[in-house]
C-alpha positions in Angstrom: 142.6 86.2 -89.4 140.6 89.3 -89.3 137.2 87.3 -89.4 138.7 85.5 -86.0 139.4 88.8 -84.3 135.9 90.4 -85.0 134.2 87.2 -84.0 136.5 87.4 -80.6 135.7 91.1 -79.8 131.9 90.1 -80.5 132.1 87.5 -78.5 133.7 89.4 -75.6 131.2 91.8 -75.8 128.5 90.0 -75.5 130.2 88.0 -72.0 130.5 91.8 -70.9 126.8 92.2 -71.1 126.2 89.0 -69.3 128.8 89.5 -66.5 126.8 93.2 -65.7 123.2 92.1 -66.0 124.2 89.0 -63.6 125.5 91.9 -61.3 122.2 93.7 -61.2 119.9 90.7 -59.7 119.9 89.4 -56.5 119.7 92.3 -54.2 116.1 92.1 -52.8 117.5 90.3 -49.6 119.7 93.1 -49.1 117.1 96.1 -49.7 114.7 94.0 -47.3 117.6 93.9 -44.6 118.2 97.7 -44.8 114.3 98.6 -44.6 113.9 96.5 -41.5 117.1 98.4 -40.2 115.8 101.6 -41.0 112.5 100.1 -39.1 114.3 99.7 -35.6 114.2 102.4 -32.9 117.2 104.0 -32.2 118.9 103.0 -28.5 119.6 105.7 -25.7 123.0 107.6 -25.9 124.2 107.7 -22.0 124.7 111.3 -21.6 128.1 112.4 -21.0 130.3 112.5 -17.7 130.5 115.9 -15.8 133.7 117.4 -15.9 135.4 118.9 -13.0 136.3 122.5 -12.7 140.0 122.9 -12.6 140.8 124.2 -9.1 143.8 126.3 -9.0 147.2 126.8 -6.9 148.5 129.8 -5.8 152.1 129.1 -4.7 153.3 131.4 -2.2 157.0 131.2 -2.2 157.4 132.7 1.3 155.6 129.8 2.7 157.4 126.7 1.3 160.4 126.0 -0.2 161.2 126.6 -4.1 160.3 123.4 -6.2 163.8 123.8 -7.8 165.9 123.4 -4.7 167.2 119.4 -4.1 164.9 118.2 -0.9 167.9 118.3 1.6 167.4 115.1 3.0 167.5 113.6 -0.6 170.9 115.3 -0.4 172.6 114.4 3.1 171.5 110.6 1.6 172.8 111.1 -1.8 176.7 109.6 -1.0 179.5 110.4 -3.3 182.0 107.9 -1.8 180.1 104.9 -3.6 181.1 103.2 -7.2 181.2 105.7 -10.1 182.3 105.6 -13.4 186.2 106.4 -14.7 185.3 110.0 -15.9 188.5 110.8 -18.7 188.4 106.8 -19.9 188.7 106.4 -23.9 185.5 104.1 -24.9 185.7 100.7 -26.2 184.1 100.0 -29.0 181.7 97.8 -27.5 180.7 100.4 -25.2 178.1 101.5 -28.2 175.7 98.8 -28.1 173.1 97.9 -25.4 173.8 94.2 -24.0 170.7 93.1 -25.1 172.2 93.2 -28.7 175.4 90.7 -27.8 175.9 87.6 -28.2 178.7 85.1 -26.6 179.7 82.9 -29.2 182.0 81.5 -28.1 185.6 81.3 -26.4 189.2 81.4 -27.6 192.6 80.8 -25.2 195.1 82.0 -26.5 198.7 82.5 -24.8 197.0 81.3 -21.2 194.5 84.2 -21.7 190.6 82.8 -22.3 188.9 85.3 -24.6 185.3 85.5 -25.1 184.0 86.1 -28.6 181.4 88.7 -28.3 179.0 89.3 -31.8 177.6 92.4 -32.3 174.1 93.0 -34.3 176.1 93.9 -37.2 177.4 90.6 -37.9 181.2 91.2 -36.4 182.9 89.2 -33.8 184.9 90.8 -31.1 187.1 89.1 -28.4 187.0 90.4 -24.9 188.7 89.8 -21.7 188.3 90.4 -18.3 188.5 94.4 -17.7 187.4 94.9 -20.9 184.4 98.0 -21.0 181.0 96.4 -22.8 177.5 97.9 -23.2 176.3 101.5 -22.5 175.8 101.4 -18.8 179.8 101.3 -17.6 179.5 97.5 -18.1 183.1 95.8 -17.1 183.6 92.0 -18.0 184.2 90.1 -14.5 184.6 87.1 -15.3 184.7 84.6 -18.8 183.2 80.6 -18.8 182.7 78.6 -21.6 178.9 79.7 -21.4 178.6 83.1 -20.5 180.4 86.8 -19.8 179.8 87.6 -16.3 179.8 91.5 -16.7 179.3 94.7 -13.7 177.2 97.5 -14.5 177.3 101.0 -12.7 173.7 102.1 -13.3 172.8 106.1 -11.9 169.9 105.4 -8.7 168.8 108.9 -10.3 170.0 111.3 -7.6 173.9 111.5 -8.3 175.4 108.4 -7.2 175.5 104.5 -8.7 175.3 101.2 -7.6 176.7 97.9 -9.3 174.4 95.6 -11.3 175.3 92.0 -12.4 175.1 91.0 -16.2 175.8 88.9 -18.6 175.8 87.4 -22.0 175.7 84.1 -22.4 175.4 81.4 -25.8 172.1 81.6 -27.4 
């Protein structure tokens, strides 16, 4: 047994030995490559771009009107009376994921009522019906088909007021 183990570490050796000095040769091709690299002349480096000189503003406050006062014609436009969401309203629980992350799958009727079953990215199924608040922009569910959840957004035009947006969520 011991006789079989000394002729194995021997014989591993002496592959060792083999294995390096077949790593050594061969590499003439690769030291004649770099000299004719080193050979070459070097290409022209395009000088860089000229950069302009900051120019300055002196804001006078006399002369124009203070960049933190709303533009008053942005205001006399900006309407009030339009669609805008329920202020005090508890939130649904769908209310806390973005539509994107719904899915209609299916419906259910149940005491003449048809209820669409909404998933949500964790896995969970939730019936809705119409009325019923979904997604973070105000959405409302209009309308329920065998296919798809018609749904109205009130989305902010970004100067105080809101308009209505159609959505929906339909069967993958």
């Amino acid at each position: 047994m011991e006789r079989s183990v000394r002729f194995l570490l021997r014989l591993s050796v002496v592959v060792m030995a083999l294995a390096l000095a077949a790593c050594g040769s061969g590499m003439g091709d690769l030291e004649q490559y770099m000299a004719e690299v080193k050979q070459r002349q070097g290409g022209r480096i395009e000088p860089l771009p000229q950069i302009k000189p900051y120019e300055t503003f002196d804001y006078r406050v006399e002369n124009m009107r203070s960049p933190f006062d709303q533009d008053q014609s942005v205001a006399e436009n900006t309407s009030t009376s339009g669609p805008a969401p329920i202020k005090n309203r508890n939130k649904e629980y769908l209310e806390q994921f973005p539509l994107d992350t719904l899915n209609m799958v299916g419906t259910l009727e149940r005491s003449g009522n048809t209820y669409g079953l909404v998933q949500t990215s964790d896995g969970l199924v939730h019936r809705v019906l119409p009325g019923n608040y979904v997604g973070q922009n105000d959405g409302r569910v209009v309308s329920i088909t065998e296919s798809r959840i018609e749904i109205e957004e009130l989305v902010s035009n970004g100067i105080g007021s809101f308009f209505k947006r159609g959505a929906g969520i339909g069967i993958d």
